[in-house]
C-alpha positions as CSV (number, residue, x, y, z in Angstrom):
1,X,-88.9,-61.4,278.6
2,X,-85.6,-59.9,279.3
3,X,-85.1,-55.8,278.4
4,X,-82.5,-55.2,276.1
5,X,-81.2,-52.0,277.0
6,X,-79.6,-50.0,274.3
7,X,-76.0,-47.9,274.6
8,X,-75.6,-44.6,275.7
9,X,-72.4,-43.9,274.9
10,X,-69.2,-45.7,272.7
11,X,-65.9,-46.3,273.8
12,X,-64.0,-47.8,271.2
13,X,-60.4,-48.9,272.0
14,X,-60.0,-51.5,269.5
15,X,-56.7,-51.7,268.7
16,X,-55.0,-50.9,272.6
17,X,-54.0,-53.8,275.2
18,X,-53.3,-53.9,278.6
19,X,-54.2,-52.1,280.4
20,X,-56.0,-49.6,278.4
21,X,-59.1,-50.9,277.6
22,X,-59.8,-51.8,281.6
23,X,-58.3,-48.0,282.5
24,X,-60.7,-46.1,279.9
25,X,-63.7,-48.3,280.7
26,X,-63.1,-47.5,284.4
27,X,-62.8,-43.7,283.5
28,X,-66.1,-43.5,281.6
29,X,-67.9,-45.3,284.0
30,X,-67.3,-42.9,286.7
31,X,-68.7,-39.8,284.2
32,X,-71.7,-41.4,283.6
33,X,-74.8,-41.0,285.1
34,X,-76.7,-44.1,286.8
35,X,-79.0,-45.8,284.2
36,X,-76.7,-45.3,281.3
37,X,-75.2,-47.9,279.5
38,X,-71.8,-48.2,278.0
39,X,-70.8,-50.1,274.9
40,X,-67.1,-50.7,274.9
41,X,-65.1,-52.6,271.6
42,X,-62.1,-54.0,272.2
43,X,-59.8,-56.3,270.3
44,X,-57.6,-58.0,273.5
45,X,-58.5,-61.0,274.5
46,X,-58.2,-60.2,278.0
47,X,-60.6,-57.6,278.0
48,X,-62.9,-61.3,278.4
49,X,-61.2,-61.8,281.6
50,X,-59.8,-58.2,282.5
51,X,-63.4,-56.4,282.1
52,X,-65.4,-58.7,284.1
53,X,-62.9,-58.9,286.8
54,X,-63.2,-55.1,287.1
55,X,-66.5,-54.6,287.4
56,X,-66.7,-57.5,289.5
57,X,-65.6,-54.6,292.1
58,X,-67.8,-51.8,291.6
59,X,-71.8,-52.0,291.4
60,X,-72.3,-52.3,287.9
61,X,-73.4,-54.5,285.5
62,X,-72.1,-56.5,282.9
63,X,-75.6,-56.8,280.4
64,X,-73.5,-58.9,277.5
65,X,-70.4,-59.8,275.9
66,X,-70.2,-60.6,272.2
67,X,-67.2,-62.3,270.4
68,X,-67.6,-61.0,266.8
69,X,-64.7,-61.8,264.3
70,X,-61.9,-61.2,267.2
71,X,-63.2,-58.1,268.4
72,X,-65.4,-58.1,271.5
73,X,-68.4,-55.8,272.2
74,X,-69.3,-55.5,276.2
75,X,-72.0,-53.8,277.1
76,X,-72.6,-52.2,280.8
77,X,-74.6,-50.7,282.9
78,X,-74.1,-47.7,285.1
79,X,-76.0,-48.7,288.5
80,X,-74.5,-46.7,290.9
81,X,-71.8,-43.2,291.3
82,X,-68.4,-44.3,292.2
C-alpha cells in the first residue's frame, strides 16, 4: 500500500501564468526542509507540463497531480537541499 503523504505547506498561485507558478514553486522548494511536502494550486495549464519539467531537474518528487474543475493541485516532495 502506497503512503499518502499529507502537505506541509500551501502555495496558491491560482490565478498567475507563466512563469510564476514554476518561479514561486522553485523558491519554496529551496526554504523547505527535506521530508516536507508542498501542495501548490495553479490554474495554467502549463503548470502540467511546466512543473514536471522543473523538477525533472532537482531531486524532488512529484507525489500527484490532480485536474479538478480547471485548476490543478500538485503535490511534492522536498528530498533533498538545493
Amino acid at each position: 500500500m502506497v503512503e499518502v503523504k499529507d502537505a506541509t505547506h500551501l502555495l496558491d498561485v491560482l490565478g498567475f501564468f507563466c512563469p510564476v507558478p514554476v518561479a514561486e514553486a522553485k523558491q519554496a522548494l529551496s526554504n523547505m526542509s527535506v521530508g516536507s511536502v508542498l501542495q501548490v494550486l495553479a490554474s495554467d495549464p502549463e503548470t502540467l507540463h511546466d512543473i514536471p519539467l522543473m523538477l525533472g531537474r532537482t531531486p524532488h518528487e512529484l507525489l500527484s497531480v490532480e485536474s479538478i474543475e480547471g485548476e490543478y493541485v500538485f503535490l511534492i516532495e522536498v528530498k533533498a537541499n538545493e
